[in-house]
DRENTOR-505015 format. One record per atom (N, C-alpha, C): z, x negated, y negated. Coordinates in steps of 0.1 Angstrom, whole numbers, padded with zeros to 4 digits, always signed. Each point is the difference from the previous one (the first is absolute). Layout:
% residues N
ZXY;...
% end
This chain:
% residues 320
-0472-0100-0569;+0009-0009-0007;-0008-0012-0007;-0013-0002-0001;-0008-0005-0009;+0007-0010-0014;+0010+0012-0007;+0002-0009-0010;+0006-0005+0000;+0014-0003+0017;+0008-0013-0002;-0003-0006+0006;+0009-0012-0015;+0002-0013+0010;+0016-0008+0000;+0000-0005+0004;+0012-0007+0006;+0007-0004-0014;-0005-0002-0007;-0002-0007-0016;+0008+0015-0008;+0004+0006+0003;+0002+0016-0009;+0008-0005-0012;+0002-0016+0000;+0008+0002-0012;-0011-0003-0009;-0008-0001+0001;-0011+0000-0013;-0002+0021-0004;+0006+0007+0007;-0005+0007-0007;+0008+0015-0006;-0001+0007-0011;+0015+0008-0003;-0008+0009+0004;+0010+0017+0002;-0001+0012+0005;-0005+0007-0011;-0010+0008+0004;-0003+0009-0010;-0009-0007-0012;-0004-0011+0004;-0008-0015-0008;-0012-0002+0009;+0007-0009+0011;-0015-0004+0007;+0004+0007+0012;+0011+0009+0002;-0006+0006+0017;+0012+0017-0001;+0000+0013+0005;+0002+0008-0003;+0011+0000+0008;+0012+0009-0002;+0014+0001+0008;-0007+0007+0012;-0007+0009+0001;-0004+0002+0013;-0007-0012+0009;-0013-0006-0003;-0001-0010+0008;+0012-0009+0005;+0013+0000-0008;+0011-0010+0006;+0004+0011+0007;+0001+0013+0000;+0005+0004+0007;-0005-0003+0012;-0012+0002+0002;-0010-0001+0012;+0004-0016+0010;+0007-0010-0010;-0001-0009+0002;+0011+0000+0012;+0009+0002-0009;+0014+0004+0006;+0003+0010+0014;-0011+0013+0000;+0001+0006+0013;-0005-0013+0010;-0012-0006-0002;-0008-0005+0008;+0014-0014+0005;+0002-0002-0010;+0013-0011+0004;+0011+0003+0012;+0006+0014-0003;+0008+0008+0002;-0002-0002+0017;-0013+0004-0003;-0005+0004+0021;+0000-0012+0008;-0006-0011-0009;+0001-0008+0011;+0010-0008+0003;+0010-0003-0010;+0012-0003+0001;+0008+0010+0014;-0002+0012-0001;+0008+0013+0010;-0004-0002+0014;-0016-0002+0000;-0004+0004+0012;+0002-0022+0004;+0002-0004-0004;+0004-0015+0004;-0011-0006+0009;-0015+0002+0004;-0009-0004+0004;-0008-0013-0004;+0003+0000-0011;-0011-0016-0007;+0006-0014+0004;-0009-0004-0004;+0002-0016+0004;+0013-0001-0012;+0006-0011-0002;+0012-0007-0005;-0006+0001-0017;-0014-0006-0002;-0002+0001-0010;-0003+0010-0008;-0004+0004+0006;-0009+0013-0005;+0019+0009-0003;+0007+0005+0009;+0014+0002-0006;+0009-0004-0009;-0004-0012-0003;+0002-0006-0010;-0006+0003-0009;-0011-0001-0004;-0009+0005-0007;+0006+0012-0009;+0004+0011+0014;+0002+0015-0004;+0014+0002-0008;+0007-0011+0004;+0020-0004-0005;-0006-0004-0014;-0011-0006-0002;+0000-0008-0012;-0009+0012-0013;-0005+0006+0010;-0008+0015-0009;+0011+0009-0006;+0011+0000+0008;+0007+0009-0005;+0008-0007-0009;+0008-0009+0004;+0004-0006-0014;-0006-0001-0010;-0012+0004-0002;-0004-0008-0013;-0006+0019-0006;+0002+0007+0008;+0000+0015-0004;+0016+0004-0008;+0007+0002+0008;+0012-0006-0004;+0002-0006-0013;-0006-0014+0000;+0007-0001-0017;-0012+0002-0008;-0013+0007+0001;-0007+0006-0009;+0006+0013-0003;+0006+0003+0009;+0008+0016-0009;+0020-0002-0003;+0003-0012-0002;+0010-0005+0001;+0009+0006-0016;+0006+0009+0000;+0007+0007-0008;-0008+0012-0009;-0009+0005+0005;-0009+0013-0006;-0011-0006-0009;-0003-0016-0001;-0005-0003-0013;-0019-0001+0005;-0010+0003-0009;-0012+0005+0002;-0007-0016-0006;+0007-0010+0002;-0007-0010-0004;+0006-0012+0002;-0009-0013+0000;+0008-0012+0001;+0007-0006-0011;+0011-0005+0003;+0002-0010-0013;-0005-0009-0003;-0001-0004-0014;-0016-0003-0006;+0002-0013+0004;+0010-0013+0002;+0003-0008+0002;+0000-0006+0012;-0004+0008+0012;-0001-0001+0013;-0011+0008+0007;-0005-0005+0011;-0006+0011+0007;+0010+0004+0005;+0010+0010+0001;+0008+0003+0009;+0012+0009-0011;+0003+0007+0008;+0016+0007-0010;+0010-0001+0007;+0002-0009+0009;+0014-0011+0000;+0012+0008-0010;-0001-0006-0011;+0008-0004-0011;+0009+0019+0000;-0005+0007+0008;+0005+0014-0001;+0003+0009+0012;+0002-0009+0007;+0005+0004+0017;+0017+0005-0004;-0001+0009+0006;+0018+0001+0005;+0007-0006+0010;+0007-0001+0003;+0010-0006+0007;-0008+0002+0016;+0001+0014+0003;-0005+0004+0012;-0014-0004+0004;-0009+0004-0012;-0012+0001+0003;-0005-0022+0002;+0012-0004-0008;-0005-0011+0004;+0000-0007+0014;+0016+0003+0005;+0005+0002+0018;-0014+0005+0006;-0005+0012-0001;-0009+0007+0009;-0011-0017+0001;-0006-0001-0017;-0012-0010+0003;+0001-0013+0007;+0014-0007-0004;+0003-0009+0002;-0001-0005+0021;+0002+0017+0003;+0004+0000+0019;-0013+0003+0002;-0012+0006-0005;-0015+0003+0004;-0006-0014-0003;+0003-0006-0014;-0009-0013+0003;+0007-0014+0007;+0011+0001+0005;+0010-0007+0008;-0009+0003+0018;-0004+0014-0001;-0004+0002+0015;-0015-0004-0002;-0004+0000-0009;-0014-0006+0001;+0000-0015+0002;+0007-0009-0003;-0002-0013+0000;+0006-0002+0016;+0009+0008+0003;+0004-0003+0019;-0010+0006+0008;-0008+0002-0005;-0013+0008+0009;-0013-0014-0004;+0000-0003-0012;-0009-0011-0009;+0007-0009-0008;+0004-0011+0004;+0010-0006-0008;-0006-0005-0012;-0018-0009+0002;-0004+0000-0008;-0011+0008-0012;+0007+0010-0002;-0008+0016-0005;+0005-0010-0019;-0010-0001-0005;+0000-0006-0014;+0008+0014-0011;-0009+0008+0001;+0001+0010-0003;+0017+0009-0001;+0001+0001+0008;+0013+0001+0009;+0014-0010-0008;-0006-0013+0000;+0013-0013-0002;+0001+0003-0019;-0015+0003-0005;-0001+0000-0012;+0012+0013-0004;-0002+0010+0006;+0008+0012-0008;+0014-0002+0002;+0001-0004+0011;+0017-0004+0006;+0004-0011-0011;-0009-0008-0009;+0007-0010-0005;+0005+0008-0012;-0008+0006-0007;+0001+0011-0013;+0011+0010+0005;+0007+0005+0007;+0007+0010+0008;+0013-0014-0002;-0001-0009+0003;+0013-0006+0002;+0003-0005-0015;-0007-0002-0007;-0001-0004-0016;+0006+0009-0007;-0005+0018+0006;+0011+0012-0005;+0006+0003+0000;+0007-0010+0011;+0013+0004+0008;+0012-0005-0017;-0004-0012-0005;+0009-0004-0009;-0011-0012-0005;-0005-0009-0013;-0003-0006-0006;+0009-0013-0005;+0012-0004+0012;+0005-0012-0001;-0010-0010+0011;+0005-0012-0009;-0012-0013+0006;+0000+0003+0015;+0010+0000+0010;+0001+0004+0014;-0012+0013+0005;+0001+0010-0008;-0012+0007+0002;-0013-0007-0006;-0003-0001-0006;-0013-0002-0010;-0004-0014+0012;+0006-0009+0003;-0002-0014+0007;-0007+0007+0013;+0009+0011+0003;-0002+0005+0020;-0016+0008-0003;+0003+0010-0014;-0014+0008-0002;-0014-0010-0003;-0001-0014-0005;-0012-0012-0003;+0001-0004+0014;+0008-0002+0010;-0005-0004+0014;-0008+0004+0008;+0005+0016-0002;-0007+0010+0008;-0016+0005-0006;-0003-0005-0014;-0009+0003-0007;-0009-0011+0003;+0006-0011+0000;-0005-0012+0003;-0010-0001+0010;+0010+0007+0013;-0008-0005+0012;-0012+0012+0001;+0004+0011-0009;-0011+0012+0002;-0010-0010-0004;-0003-0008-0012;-0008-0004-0010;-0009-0013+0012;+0006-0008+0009;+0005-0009+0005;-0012+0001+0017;+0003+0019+0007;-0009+0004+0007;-0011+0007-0006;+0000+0005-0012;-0010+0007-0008;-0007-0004-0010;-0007-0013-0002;+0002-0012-0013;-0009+0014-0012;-0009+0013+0001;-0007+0002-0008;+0014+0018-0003;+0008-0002+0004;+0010+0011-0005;+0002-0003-0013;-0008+0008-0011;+0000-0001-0009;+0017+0007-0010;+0003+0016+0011;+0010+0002-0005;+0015-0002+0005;+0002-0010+0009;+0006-0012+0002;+0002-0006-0009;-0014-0011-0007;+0008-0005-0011;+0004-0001-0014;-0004+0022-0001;+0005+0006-0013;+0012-0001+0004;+0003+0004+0012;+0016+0002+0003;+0012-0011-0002;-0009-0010+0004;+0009-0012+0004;+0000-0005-0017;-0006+0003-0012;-0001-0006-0008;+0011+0010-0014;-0001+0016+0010;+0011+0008-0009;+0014-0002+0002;+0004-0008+0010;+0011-0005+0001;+0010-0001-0011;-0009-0010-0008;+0004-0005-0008;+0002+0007-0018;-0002+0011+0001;-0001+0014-0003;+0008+0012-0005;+0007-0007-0016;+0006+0013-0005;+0016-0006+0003;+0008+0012+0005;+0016-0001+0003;+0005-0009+0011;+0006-0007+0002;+0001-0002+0009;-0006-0014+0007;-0006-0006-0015;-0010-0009+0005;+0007-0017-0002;+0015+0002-0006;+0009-0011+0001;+0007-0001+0010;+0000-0016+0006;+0011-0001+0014;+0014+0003-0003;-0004-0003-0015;+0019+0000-0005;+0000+0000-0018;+0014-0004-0005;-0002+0001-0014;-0004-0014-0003;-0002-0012+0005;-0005-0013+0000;-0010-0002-0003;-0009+0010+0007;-0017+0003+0000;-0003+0004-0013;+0003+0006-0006;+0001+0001-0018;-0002-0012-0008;+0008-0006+0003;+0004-0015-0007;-0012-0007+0008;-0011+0001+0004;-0007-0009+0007;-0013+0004+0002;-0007-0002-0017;-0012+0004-0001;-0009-0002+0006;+0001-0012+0001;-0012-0012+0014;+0000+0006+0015;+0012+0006+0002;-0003+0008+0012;-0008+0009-0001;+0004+0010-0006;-0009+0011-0004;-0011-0001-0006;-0007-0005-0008;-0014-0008+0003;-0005-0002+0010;+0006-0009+0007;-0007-0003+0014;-0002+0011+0013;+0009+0016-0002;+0001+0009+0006;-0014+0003+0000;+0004+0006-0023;-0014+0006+0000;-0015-0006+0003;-0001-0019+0001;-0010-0001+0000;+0000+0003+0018;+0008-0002+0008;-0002+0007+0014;-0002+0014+0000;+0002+0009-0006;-0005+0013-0001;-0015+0001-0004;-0008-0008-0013;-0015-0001-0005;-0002-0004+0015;+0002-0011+0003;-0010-0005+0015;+0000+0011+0009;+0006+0005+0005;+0004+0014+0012;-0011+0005-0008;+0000+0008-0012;-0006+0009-0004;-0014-0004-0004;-0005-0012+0002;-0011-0008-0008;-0006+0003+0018;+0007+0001+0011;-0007-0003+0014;-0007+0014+0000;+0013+0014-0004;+0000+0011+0006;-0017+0007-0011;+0002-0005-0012;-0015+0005-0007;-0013-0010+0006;-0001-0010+0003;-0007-0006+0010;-0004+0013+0008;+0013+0003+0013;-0007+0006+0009;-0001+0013-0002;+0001+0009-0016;-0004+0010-0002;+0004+0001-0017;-0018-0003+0000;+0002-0003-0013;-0005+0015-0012;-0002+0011+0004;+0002+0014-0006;+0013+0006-0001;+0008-0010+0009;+0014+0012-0002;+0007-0006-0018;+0004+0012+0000;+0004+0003-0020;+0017-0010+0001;+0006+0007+0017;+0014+0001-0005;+0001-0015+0001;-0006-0014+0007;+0001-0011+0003;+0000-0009-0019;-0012+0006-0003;-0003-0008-0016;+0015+0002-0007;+0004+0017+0003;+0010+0005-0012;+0014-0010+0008;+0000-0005+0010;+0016-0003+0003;-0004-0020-0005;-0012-0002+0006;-0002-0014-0005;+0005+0002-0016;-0005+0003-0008;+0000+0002-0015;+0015+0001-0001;+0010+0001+0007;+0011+0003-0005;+0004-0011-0001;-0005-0007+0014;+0008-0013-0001;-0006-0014-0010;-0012+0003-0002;-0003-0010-0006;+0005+0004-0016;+0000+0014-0006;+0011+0003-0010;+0014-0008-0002;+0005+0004+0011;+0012-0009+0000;+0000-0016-0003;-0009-0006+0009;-0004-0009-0002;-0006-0011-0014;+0002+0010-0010;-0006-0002-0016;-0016+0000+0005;-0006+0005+0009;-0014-0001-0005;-0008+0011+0000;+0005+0004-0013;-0009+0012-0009;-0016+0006+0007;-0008-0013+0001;-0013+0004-0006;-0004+0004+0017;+0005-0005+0009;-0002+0001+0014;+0008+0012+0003;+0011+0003-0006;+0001+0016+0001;-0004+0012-0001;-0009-0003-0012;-0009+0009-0004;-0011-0001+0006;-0007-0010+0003;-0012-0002+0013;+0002+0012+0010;+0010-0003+0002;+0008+0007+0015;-0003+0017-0003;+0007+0003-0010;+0002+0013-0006;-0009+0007+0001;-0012-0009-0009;-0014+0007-0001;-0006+0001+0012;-0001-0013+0009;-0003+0002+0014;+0003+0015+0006;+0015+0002-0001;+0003+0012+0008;-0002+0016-0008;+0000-0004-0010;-0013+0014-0007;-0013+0000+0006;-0005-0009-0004;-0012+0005+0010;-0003+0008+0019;+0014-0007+0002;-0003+0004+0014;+0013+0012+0005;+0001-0002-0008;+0011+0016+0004;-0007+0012+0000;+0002+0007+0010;-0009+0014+0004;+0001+0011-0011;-0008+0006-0003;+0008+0013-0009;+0011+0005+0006;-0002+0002+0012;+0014+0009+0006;+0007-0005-0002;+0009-0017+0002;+0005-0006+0003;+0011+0002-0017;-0012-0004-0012;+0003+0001-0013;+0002+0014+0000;-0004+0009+0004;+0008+0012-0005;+0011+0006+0007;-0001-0006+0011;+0015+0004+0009;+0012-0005-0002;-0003-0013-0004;+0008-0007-0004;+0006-0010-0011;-0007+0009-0006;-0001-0009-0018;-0004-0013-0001;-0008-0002+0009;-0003-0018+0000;-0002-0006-0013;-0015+0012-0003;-0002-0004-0017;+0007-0004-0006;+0006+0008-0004;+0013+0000-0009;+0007-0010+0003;+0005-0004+0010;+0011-0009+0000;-0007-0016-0002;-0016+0000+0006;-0006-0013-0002;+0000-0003-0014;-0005+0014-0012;-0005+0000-0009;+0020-0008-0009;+0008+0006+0001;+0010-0005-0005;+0004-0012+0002;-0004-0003+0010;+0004-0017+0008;-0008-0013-0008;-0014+0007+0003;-0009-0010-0011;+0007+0001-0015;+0002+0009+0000;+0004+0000-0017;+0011-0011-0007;+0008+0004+0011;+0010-0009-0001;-0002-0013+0001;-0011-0009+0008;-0005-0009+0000;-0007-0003-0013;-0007+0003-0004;-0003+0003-0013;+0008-0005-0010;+0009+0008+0000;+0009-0005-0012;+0005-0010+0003;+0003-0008+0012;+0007-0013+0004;-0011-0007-0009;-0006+0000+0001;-0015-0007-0001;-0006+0003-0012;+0010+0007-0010;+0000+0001-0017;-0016+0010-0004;-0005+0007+0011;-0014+0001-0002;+0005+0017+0001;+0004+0003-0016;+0007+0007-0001;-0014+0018-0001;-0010-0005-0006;-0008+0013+0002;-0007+0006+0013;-0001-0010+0010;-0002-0002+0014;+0010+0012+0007;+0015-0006-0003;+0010+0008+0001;-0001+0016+0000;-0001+0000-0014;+0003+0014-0004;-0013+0008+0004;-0007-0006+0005;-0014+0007+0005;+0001+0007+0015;+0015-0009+0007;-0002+0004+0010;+0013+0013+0006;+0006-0004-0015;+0012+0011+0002;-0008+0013-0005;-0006-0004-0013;-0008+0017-0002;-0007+0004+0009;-0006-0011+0013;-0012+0013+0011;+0013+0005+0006;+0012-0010+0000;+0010+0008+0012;+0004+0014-0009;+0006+0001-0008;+0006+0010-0006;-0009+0013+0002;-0019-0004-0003;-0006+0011+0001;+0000+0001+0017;-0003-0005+0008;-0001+0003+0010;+0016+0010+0012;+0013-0001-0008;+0012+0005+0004;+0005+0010-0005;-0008+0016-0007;+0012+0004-0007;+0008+0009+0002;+0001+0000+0017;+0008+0006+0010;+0008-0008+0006;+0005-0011-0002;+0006-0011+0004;+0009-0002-0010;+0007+0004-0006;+0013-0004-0012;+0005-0009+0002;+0004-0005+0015;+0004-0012+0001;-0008-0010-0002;-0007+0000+0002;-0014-0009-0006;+0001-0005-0009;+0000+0010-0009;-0007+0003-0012;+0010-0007-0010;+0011-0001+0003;+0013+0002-0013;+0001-0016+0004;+0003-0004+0010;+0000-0017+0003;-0016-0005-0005;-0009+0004+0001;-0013-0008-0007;-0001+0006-0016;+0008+0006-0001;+0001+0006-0016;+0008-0015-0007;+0012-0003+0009;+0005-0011-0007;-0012-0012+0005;-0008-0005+0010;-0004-0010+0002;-0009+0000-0015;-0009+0009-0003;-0010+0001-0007;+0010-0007-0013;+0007+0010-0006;+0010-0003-0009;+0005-0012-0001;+0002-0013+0007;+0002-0007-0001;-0013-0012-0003;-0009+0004+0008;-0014-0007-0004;-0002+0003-0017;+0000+0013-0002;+0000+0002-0015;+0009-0009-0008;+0008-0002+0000;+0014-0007-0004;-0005-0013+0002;-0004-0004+0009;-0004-0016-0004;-0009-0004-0004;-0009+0007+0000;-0021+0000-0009;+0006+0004-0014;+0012+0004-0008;+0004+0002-0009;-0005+0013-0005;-0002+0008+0010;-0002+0016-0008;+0013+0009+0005;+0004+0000-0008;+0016+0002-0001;+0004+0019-0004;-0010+0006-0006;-0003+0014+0000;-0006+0007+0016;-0004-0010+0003;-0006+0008+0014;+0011+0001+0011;+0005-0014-0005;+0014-0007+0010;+0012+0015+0000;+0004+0000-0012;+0004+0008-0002;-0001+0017+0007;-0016+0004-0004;+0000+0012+0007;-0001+0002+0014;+0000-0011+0004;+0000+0001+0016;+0015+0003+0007;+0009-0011-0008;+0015+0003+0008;+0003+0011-0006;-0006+0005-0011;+0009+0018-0006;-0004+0008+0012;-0013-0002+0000;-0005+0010+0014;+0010-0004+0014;-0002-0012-0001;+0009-0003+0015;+0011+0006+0001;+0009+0002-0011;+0016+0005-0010;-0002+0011+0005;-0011+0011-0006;+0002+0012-0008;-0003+0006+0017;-0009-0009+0012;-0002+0007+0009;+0011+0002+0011;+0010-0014-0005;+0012+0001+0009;+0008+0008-0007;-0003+0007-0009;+0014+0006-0007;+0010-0008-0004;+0000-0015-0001;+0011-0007-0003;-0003-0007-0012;+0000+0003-0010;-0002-0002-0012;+0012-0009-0009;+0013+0006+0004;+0012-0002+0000;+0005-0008+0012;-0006-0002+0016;+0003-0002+0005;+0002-0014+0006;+0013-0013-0001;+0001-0013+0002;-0009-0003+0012;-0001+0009+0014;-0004-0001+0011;-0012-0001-0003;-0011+0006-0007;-0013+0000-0004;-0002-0009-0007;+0007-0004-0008;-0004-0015-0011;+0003-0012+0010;+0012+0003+0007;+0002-0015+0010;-0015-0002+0010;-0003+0012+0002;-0016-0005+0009;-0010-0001-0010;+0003+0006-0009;-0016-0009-0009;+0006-0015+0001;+0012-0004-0002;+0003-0018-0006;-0006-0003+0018;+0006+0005+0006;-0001-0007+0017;-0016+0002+0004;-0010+0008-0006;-0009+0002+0005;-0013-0014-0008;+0003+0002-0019;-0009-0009-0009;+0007-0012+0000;+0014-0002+0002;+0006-0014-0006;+0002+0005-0012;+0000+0008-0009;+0000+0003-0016;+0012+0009+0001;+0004+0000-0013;+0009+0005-0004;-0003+0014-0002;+0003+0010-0001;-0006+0014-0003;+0001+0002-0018;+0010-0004+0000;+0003-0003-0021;-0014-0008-0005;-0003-0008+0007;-0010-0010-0009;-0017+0009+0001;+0005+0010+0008;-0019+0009+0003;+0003+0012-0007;+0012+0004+0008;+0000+0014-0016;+0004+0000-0011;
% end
């Protein structure tokens, strides 16, 4: 058992450790939980191995979601029950198990994404953070909170940009600790970068971006389209940032690098297309969304023109 550690949310299946060694993990868990001989912790320990087997194979999926160490976000109903009572019996064997309080906080965050959850899931992350000050994916965790759907207490929080500011700049800090205490991991730069995006600050997004190109594994980029999705991200930055041939430099490596990926390809077909459109090359602009059209077959179709306007901000009339 060499290659674990207690930490498994740093790492995906079939990435950095093979479904058989979790299997291995999991028998070895299995026994000593059965034969009930270990000290308190150490059973703990074994409640807390399985859980985290458990939601590494949590709905058939062969990878993490890129936004977490963890695939939370895709538990079922049951399979969440099961984790929720394995890492519940770890903390009454270890109450202070970091590790343990950290997943239970993300577990209760999936339960539902109103303030009542999200408040109970930063407590519990908190005090992981709190007995574990160098839990670096702790405080990716604690800083995705704030993260996507679900990330308003109410319809108020809309109307209340200054809050949301202040979220995201609490998300950079979490995330400014978690690359601190591991500063090669790819996925920490790409979620900081989102938020400082949000944030209006372009050039520190792209910092980020490039940061996490460099350190993303090949596997990691070909398993899971890292490339590609970093390469589209920067781009988009880019164009915030009017630095329109930067842009299109970084949609063309994506385009060549996906051409088994249609979905990819048809959404960076418009990103490109829109960089074109604003550098004022208007023929290129052009042949990008026909391709985007001609690949959706919707040529004629309102549903394909409404995502070009929802994807460029542009009108589809004013490029073709």
């Amino acid at each position: 058992m060499s290659k674990y550690n207690i930490d498994l949310d740093y790492v995906i299946p079939n990435i950095d450790i093979s479904w058989d060694e979790l299997g291995e993990i999991e028998a070895e868990a299995n026994k000593i939980i059965s034969e009930n001989k270990e000290s308190k912790e150490n059973l703990a320990l074994a409640y807390l191995k399985k859980a985290q087997i458990t939601r590494k194979g949590a709905g058939g999926h062969t990878c993490g979601y890129i936004f977490y160490d963890e695939t939370a976000d895709f538990f079922l109903s049951q399979e969440k029950r099961e984790i929720k009572r394995l890492l519940e019996k770890a903390l009454e064997l270890s109450p202070d198990m970091p590790e343990a309080l950290m997943q239970l906080g993300l577990l209760n965050n999936h339960w539902g994404l109103l303030n009542d959850k999200r408040a109970k899931a930063i407590k519990f992350i908190s005090k992981a953070i709190q007995l574990k000050p160098d839990y670096a994916a702790a405080f990716n965790n604690r800083a995705m909170l704030f993260n996507g759907h679900g990330f308003f207490d109410d319809e108020n929080d809309k109307e209340n940009p200054e809050k949301n500011r202040c979220y995201y700049r609490n998300a950079v800090a979490d995330l400014t600790e978690a690359i601190k205490l591991r500063p090669l991991d790819a996925l920490y730069y790409i979620n900081r970068a989102t938020f400082h995006s949000r944030l209006g600050e372009q050039k520190e997004a792209i910092e980020d971006y490039s940061s996490a190109m460099n350190y993303a594994s090949g596997t990691l980029k070909d398993r899971l389209n890292t490339e590609v999705m970093i390469l589209n991200l920067r781009g988009k930055e880019y164009t915030e940032l009017k630095d329109y041939g930067k842009a299109i430099d970084d949609f063309s490596e994506s385009l060549r690098l996906v051409p088994e990926y249609p979905d990819y390809k048809e959404d960076t077909l418009l990103l490109r297309g829109k960089a074109y459109y604003l550098a004022g090359e208007k023929d290129k602009a052009k042949a990008d969304v026909e391709e985007y059209l001609n690949r959706k077959h919707r040529e004629t179709d309102i549903a394909g023109r409404k995502k070009i306007h929802e994807l460029t901000g542009i009108k589809p009339e004013d490029i073709l």
